[in-house]
C-alpha positions as CSV (number, residue, x, y, z in Angstrom):
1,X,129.8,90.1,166.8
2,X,126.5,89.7,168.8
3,X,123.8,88.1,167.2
4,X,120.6,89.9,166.3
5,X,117.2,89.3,165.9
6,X,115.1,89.4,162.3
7,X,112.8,92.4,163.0
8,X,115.7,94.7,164.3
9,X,117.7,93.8,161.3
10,X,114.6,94.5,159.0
11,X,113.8,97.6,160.9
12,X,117.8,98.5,160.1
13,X,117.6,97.0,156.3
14,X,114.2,99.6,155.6
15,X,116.1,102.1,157.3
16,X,119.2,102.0,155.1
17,X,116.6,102.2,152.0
18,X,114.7,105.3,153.5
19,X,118.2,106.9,153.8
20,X,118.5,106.8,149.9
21,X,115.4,107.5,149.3
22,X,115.7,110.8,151.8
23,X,119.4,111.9,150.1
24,X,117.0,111.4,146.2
25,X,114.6,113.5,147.7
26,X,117.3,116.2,148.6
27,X,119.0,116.1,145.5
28,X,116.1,116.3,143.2
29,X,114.5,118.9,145.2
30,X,117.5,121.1,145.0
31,X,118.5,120.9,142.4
32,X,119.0,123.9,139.5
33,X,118.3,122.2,135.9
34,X,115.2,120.8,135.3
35,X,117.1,117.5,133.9
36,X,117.1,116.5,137.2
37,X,114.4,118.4,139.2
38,X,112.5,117.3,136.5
39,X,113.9,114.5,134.6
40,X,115.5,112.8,137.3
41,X,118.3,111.7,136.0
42,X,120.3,111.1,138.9
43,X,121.1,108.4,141.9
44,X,122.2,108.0,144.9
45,X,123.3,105.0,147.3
46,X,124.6,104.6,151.1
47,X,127.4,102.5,151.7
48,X,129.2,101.0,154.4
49,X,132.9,101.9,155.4
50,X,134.4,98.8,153.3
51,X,132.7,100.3,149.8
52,X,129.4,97.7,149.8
53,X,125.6,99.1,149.2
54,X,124.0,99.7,152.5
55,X,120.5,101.3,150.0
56,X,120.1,102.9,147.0
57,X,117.1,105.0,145.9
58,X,114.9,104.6,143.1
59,X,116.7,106.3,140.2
60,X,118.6,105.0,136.9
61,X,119.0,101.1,137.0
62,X,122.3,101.4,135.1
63,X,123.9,102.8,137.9
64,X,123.1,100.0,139.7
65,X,126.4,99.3,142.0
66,X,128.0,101.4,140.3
67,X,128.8,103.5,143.0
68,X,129.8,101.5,145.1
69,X,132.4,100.7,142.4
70,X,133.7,104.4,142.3
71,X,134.1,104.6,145.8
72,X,136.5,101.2,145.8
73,X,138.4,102.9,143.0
74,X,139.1,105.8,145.2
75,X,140.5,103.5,148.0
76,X,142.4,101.4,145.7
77,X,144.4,104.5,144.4
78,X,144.8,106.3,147.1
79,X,144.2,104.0,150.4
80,X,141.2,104.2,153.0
81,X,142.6,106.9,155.1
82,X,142.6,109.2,152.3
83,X,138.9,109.9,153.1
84,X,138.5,112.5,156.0
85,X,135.8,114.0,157.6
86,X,134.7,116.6,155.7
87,X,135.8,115.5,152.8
88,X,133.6,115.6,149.6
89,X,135.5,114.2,146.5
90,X,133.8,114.9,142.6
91,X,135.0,112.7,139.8
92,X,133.9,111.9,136.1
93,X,136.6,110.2,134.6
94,X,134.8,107.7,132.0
95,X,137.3,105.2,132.3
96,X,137.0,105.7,136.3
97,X,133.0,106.1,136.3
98,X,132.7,104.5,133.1
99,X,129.9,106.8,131.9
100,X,130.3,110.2,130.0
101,X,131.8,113.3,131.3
102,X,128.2,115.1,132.3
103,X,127.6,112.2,134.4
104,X,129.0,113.9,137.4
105,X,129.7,111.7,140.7
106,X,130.3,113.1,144.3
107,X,131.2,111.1,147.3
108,X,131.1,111.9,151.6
109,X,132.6,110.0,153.7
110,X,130.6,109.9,156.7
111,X,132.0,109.6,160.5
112,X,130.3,108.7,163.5
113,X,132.0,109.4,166.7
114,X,135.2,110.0,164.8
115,X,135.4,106.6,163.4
116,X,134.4,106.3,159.4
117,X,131.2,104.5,159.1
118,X,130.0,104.5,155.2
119,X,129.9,107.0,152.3
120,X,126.7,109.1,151.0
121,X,127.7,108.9,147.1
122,X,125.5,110.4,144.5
123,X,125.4,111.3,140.7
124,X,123.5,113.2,138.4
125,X,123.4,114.6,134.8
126,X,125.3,118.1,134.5
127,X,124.2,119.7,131.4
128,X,127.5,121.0,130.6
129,X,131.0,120.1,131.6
130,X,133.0,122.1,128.7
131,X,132.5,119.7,125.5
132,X,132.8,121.4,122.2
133,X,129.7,121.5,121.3
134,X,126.9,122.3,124.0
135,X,126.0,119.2,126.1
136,X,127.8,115.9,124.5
137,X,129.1,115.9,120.9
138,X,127.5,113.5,118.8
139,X,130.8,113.4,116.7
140,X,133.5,113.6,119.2
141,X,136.5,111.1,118.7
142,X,138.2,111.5,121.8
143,X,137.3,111.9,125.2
144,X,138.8,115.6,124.7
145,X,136.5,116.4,122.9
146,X,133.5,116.1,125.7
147,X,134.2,118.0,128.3
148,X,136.8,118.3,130.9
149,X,137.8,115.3,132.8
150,X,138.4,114.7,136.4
151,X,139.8,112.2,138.3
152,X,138.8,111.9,142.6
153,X,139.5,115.8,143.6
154,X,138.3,117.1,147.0
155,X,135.5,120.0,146.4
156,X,135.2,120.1,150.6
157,X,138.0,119.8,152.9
158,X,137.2,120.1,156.4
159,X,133.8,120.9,155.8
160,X,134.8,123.7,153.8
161,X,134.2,124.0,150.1
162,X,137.8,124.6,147.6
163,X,136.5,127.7,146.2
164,X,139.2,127.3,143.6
165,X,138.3,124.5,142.7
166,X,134.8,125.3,142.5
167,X,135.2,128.2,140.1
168,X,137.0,125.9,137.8
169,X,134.0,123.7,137.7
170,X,132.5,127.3,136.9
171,X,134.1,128.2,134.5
172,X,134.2,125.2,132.1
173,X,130.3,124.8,131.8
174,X,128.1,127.5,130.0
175,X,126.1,127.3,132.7
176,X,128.5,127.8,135.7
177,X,126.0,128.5,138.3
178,X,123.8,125.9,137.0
179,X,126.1,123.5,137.5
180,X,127.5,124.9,141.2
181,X,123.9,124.5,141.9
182,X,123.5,121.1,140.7
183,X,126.9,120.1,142.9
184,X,125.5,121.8,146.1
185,X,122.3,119.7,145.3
186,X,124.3,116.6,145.4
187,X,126.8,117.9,148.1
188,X,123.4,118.5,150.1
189,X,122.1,115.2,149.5
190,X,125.6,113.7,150.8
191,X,124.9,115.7,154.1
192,X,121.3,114.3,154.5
193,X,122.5,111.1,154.3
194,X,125.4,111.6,156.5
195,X,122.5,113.1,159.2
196,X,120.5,110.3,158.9
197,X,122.8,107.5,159.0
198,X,124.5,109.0,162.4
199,X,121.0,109.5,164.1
200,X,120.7,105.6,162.9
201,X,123.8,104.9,164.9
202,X,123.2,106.9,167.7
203,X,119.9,104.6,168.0
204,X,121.3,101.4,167.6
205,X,125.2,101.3,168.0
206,X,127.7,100.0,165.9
207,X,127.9,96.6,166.6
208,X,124.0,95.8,166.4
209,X,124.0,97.8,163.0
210,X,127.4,95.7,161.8
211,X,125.3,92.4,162.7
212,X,122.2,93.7,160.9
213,X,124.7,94.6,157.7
214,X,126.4,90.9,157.7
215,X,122.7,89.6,158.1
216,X,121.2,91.4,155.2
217,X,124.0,91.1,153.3
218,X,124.5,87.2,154.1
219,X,120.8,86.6,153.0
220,X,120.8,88.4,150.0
221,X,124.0,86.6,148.8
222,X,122.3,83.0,150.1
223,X,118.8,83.7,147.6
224,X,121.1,85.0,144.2
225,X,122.9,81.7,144.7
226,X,120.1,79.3,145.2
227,X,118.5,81.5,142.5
228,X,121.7,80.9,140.2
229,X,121.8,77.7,141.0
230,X,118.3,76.7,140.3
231,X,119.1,77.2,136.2
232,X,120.4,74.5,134.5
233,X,124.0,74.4,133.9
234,X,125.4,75.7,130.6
235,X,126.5,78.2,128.2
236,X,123.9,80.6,126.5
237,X,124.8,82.6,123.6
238,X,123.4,86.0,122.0
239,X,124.6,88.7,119.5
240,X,123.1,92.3,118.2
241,X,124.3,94.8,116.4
242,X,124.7,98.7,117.3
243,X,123.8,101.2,113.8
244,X,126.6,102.4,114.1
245,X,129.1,104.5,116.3
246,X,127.8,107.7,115.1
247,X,131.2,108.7,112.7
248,X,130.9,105.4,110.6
249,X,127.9,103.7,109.0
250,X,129.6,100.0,109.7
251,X,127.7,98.2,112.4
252,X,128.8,97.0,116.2
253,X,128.9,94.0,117.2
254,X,127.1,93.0,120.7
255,X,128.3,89.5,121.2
256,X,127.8,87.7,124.5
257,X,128.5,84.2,125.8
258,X,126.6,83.1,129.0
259,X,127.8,80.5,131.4
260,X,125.7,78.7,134.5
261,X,128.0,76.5,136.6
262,X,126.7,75.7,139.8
263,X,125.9,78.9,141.7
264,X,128.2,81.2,139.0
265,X,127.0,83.3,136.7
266,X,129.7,84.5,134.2
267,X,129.0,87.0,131.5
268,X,131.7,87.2,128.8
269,X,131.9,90.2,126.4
270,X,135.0,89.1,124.3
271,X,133.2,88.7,121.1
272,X,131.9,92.1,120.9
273,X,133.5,95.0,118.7
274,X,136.9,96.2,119.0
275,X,137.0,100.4,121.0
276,X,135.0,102.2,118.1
277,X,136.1,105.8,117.0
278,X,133.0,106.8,117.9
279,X,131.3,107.7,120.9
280,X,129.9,104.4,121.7
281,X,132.1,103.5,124.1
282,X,132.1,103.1,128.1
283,X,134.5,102.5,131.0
284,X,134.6,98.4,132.5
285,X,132.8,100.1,135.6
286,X,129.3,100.4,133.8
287,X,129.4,97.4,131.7
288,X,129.5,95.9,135.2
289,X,126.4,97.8,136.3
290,X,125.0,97.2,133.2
291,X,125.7,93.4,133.4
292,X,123.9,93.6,136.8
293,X,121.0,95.4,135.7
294,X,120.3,92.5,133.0
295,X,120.8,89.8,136.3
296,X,118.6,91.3,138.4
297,X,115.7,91.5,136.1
298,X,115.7,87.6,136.6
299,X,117.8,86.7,139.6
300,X,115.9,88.2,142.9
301,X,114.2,91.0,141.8
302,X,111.9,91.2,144.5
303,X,115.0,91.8,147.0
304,X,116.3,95.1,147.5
305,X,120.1,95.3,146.0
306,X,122.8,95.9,148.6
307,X,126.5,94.9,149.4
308,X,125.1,91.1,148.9
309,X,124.2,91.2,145.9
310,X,125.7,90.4,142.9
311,X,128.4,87.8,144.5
312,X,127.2,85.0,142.1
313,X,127.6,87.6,139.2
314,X,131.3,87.9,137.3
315,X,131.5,90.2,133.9
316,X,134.9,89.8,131.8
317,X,135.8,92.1,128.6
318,X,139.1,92.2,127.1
319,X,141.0,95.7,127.4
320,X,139.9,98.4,124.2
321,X,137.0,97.1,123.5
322,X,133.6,98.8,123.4
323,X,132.9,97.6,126.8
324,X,136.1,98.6,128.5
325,X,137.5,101.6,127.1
326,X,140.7,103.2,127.1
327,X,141.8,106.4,126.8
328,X,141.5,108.3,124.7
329,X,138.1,106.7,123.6
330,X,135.3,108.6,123.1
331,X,132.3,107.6,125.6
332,X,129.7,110.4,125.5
333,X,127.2,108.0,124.2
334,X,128.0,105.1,126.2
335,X,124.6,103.4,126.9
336,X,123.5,102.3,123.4
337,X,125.5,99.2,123.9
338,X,124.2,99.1,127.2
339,X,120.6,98.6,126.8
340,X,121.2,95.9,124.1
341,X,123.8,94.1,126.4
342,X,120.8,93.7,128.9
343,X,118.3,92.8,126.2
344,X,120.6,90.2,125.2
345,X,121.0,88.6,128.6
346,X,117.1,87.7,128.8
347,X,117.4,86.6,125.4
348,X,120.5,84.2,125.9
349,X,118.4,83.0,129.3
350,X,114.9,82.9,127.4
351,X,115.2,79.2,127.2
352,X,116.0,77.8,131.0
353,X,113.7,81.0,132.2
354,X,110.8,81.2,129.1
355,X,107.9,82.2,131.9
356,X,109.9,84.9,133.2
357,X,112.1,86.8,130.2
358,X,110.3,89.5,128.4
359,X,111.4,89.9,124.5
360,X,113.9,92.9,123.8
361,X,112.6,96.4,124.2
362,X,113.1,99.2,121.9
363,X,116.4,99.9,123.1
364,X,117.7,103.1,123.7
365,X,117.4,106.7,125.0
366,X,116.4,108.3,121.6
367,X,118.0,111.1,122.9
368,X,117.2,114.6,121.1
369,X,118.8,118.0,122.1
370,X,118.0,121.7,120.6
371,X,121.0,124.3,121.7
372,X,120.6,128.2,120.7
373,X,120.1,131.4,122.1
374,X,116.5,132.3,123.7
375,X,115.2,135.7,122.3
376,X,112.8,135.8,125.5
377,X,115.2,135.7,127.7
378,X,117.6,138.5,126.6
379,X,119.2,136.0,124.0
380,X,120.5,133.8,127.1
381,X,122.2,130.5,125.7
382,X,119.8,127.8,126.0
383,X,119.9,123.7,126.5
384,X,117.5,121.3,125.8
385,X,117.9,117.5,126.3
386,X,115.3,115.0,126.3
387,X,115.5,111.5,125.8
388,X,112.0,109.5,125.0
389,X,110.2,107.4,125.3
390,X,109.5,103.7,124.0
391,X,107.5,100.0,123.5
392,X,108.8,97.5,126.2
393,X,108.9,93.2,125.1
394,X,105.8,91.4,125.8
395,X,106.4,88.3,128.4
396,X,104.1,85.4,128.5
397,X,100.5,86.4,130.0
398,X,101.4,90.4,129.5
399,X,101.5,92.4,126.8
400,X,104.6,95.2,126.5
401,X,104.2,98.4,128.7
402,X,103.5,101.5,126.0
403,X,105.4,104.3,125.7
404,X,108.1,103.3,128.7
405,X,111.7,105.0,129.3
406,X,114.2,102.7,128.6
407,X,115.5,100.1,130.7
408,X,118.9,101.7,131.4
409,X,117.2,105.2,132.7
410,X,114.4,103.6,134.9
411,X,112.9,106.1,137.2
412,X,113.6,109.0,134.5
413,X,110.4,111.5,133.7
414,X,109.0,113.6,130.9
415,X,109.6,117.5,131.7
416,X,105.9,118.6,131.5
417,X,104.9,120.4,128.5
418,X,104.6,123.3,130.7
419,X,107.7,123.3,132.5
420,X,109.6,122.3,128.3
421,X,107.5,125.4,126.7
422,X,108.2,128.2,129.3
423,X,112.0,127.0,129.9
424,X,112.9,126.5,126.1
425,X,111.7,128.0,122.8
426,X,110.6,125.2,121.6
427,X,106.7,124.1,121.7
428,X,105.4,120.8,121.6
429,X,102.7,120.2,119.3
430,X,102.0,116.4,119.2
431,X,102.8,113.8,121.7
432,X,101.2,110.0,121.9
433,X,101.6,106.3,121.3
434,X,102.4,105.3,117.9
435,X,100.0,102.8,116.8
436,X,101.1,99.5,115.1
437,X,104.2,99.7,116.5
438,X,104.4,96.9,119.1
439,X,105.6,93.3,117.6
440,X,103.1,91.1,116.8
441,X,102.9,87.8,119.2
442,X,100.3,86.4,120.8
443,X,101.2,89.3,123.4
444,X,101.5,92.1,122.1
445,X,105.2,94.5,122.1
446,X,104.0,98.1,123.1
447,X,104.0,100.4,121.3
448,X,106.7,103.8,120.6
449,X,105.7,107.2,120.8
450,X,105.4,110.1,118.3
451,X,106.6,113.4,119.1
452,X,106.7,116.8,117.5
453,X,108.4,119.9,118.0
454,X,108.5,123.4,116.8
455,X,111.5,125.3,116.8
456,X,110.6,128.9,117.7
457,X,114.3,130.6,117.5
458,X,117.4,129.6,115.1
459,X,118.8,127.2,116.9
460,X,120.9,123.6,116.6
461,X,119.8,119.9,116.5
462,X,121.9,117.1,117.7
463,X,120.1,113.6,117.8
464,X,121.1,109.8,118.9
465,X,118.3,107.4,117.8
466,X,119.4,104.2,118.1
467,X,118.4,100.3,117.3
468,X,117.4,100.8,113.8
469,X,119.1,97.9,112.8
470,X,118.9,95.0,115.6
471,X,115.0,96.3,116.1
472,X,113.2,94.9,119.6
473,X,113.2,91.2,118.4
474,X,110.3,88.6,119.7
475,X,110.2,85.9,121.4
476,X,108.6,82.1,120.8
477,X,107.5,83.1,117.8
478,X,106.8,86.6,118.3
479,X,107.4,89.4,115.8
480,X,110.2,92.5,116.1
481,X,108.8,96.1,116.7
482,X,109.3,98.8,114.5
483,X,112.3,100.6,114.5
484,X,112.8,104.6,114.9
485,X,112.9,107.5,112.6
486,X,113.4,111.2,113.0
487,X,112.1,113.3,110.5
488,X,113.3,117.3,110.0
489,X,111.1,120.1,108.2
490,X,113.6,123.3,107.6
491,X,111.4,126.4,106.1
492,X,112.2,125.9,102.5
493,X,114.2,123.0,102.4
494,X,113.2,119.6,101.3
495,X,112.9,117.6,104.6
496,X,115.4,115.3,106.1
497,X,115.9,112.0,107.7
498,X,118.3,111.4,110.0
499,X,118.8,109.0,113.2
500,X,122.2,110.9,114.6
501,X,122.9,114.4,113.8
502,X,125.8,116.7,115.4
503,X,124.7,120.7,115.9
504,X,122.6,121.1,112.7
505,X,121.8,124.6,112.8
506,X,117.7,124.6,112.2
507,X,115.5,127.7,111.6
508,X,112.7,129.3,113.2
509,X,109.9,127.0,112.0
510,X,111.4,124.0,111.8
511,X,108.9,120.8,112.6
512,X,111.0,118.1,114.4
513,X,108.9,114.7,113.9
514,X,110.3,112.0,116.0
515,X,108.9,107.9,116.1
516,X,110.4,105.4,118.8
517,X,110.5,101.7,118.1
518,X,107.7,99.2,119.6
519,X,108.9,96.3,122.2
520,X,109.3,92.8,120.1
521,X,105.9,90.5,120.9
522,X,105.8,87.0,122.9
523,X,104.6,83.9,120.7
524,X,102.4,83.7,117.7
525,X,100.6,86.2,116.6
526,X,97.8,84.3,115.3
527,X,97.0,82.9,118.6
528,X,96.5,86.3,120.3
529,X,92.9,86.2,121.4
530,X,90.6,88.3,119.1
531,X,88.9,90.4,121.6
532,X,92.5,91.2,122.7
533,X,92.8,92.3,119.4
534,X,89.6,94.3,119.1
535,X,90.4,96.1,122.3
536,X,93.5,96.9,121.2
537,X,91.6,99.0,118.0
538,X,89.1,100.3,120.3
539,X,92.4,102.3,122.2
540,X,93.8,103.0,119.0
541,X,97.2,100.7,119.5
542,X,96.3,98.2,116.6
543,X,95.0,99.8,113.1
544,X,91.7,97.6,111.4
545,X,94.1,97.0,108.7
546,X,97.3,95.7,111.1
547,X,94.4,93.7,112.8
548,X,94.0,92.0,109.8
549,X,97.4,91.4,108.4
550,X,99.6,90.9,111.6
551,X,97.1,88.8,113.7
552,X,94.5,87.6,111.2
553,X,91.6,89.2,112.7
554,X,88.9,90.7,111.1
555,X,87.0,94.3,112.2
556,X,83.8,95.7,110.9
557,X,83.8,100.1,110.7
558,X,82.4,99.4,114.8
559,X,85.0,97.6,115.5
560,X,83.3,94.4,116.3
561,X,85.2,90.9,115.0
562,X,83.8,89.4,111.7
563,X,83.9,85.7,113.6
564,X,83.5,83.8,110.2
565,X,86.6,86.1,107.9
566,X,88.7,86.0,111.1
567,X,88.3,82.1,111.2
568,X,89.1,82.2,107.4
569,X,92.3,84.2,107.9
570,X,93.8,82.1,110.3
571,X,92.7,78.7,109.2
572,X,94.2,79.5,105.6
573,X,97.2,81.3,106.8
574,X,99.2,78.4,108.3
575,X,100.4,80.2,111.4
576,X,98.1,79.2,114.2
């Protein structure tokens, strides 16, 4: 192998990036339902012939290497010289993927000059994959239950799609040509990246492009390692606890044990709950990503992941447990454990890394869906799926972001108000922050959102609000966030509170109030700096009253600080 010079390999490295980026673009742009033309709730990634991350796009952290992943399970089952060219393969096996059915994963191999030269992978959200209730259950059992499950199965061979085996993807959705359209999205995307990555080796060759890939890949693994081993050697410990797995009210364990030897990192899972009836659970594949998400919040963050990455990095769970499920576990709501697994990585590292750990967020997707028939449309059967928003942990020197998808869905948008009211029967009559929410600290945890919808047809509710129980906890003192509540006004019936909910059919009329936790705060409270605090009145994210109690400052009715009651609050309070 030649050797090569840094700005060609950078000029490759930024190439391999723009090549995601370009195959996101195509995907999003082409795609049918607005969860992902809209939401974007998809990703993609370019990988080298071996299975290793050449670039992956902006899109959900906690399919972060995960795709990589899929494509080495393919290999490992059937051999490399299974993939031809023109082959595009679909899969969503949750114990394969390790995320639920809907989450729908298609892979291209791509060849250049008839030798195999990477992979254009790519997955996205498909409403519907033949569950027994519209979208995913919120009371399924078994993985049955959710949808209909596929292990690696060519959709294109020799460039030609299996129309067979495309109407059977049509036929088990209730939105059949939604969902072909959402496969030739990502089938499109594959063939943009396949485009681009040839015209890249048409430009360079293979064996400058190999050198630039051993390079970047060399380098990356060099910094996680010096990064690793720059924290002091040990074992950290931390533990939350799920609600509940959303058939039984007991609580989930989230148990992990941390270890730093040398340039190792080794995240251990076996304290954490045993497979749950529920649908909590999730294939060894995305605990992996997940674990990865958490490390590269504090390990590198600045460096773009690829096939170097992660080499310091093992994750171990025992067989039937929550984080390596087995069939026939139910895993349609597989992230909850997720986003508190990487919440409880910063928190087991707070102490050898306190300047650069945030305190936990508030946790989850908060996921609400409304399911019916659309009287505007000719009664067509309707969909609606959002998850929302949240308060993110304050860090030291920065209060928590406001309002903030979660940390497993990254990249993911609102569906404007315009786009949700013309597509659904549904209309959205309140949306904003929800003050008092963030943890108290010295910085402040930001704060959830409030949102409110009207149900304008009969119609069915299913909701998964999660972290009610192990809230967004602080950090160096700092206080926990709030935690959520959904709240559900039937037209003569007494209102209900509920935090998961499985097709409960609703009238036309009903008022849908839903609050998201606030992110936990960093240090005390007390020492938060008054005019901090009076701005944070002023934009309406503190009360006058939470001022008072939760950071011991006094405001006048102009919002100005009462220097001398403030000074008495603290000085006889104790806490500063």
């Amino acid at each position: 192998m030649s050797q090569i010079d840094p700005i060609t390999t950078e000029i490759i490295r930024n190439a391999f990036i723009s090549i995601a980026n370009d195959m996101n673009a195509t995907l999003i742009r082409s795609a049918f339902t607005p969860v992902i033309y809209e939401g974007k709730d998809c990703s993609v990634a370019l990988i080298d012939a071996n299975g290793d991350v050449l670039g992956q796009s902006l899109g959900l952290p906690l399919f972060l290497g995960n795709l990589e992943i899929c494509v080495k399970l393919i290999a490992e089952q059937f051999g490399w010289d299974y993939f031809k060219d023109g082959d595009v393969f679909y899969m969503n096996d949750s114990y394969m993927t390790g995320t639920h059915l809907n989450d729908s994963t298609i892979i291209m191999p791509i060849f250049w000059k008839g030798q195999r030269i990477g992979f254009a992978a790519s997955r996205a959200h498909w409403l519907d994959v033949g569950a027994k209730d519209p979208g995913t259950p919120v009371d399924s059992h078994e993985i049955y239950q959710e949808g209909v499950r596929w292990g690696p199965t060519r959709l294109y061979e020799n460039g030609e799609p299996r129309e067979d085996v495309i109407d059977l993807l049509r036929r088990n959705s209730r939105f059949g040509e939604a969902t072909v359209g959402d496969m030739n999205a990502q089938v499109a995307a594959g063939k943009t990246g396949e485009k681009r990555l040839c015209a890249l080796f048409d430009r360079f060759g293979l064996e400058t492009i190999m050198a630039a890939r051993d390079e970047i890949f060399q380098r990356t693994e060099t910094l996680e390692r010096e990064a690793v081993q720059a924290l002091p050697d040990g074992i950290y410990k931390a533990d939350g606890y799920l609600d509940d797995d959303g058939l039984q009210s007991e609580p989930l364990l989230v148990n992990l044990e941390l270890t730093i030897k040398g340039d190792v990192m080794t995240i251990d899972l076996s304290g954490s709950a045993a497979q749950a009836r529920g649908p909590v659970n999730c294939g060894m594949t995305q605990t992996i990503a997940a674990a990865r998400v958490a490390y590269k919040l504090l390990i590198c963050s600045e460096v773009s992941p690829n096939g170097g990455s992660f080499r310091p990095l093992e994750v171990t769970a025992p067989a039937r447990t929550i984080f390596s499920a087995q069939e026939p576990a139910a895993c349609g709501w597989y992230f909850s454990s997720l986003g508190l697994l990487i919440d409880l990585v910063i928190k087991a590292l707070a102490p050898a890394l306190p300047d650069k750990v945030a305190a936990a967020h508030y946790g989850d997707s908060m996921v609400i869906t409304v399911a019916g028939e659309d009287p505007r449309h000719n009664d067509e059967f309707y969909l609606m799926i959002e998850p929302t928003t949240g308060g993110w942990g304050a860090s030291n020197g920065r209060d928590g972001e406001n309002s903030l998808i979660n940390n497993v869905n990254g990249s993911f948008k609102d569906i404007p108000v315009e786009i949700f009211e013309s597509k659904y029967p549904l209309r959205l009559l309140s949306y904003g922050i929800r003050k008092d929410s963030g943890g108290p600290g010295k910085y402040r945890g930001g704060n959830g959102t409030y949102r409110e919808y009207e149900v304008l047809t009969d119609s069915d509710l299913s909701l998964w609000f999660e972290r009610s129980k192990t809230t967004a906890w602080g950090l160096f003192d700092g206080s926990a966030g709030m935690p959520p509540s959904v709240k559900v006004e039937i037209p003569g019936e007494e209102a209900a509170e509920y935090l998961k909910a499985n097709a409960v059919p609703v009238k036309c009329g009903t008022v849908i109030r839903c609050v998201t936790g606030g992110g936990g705060g960093y240090g005390l409270a007390f020492e938060r700096d008054t005019r901090a605090v009076r701005q944070d009145a002023i934009d309406g994210y503190v009360s006058v009253d939470h001022a008072r109690d939760a950071y011991g400052v006094s405001l006048t009715e102009l919002l100005e600080v009462n220097v001398a009651e403030t000074e008495r609050l603290r000085s006889s309070s104790g806490r500063h």
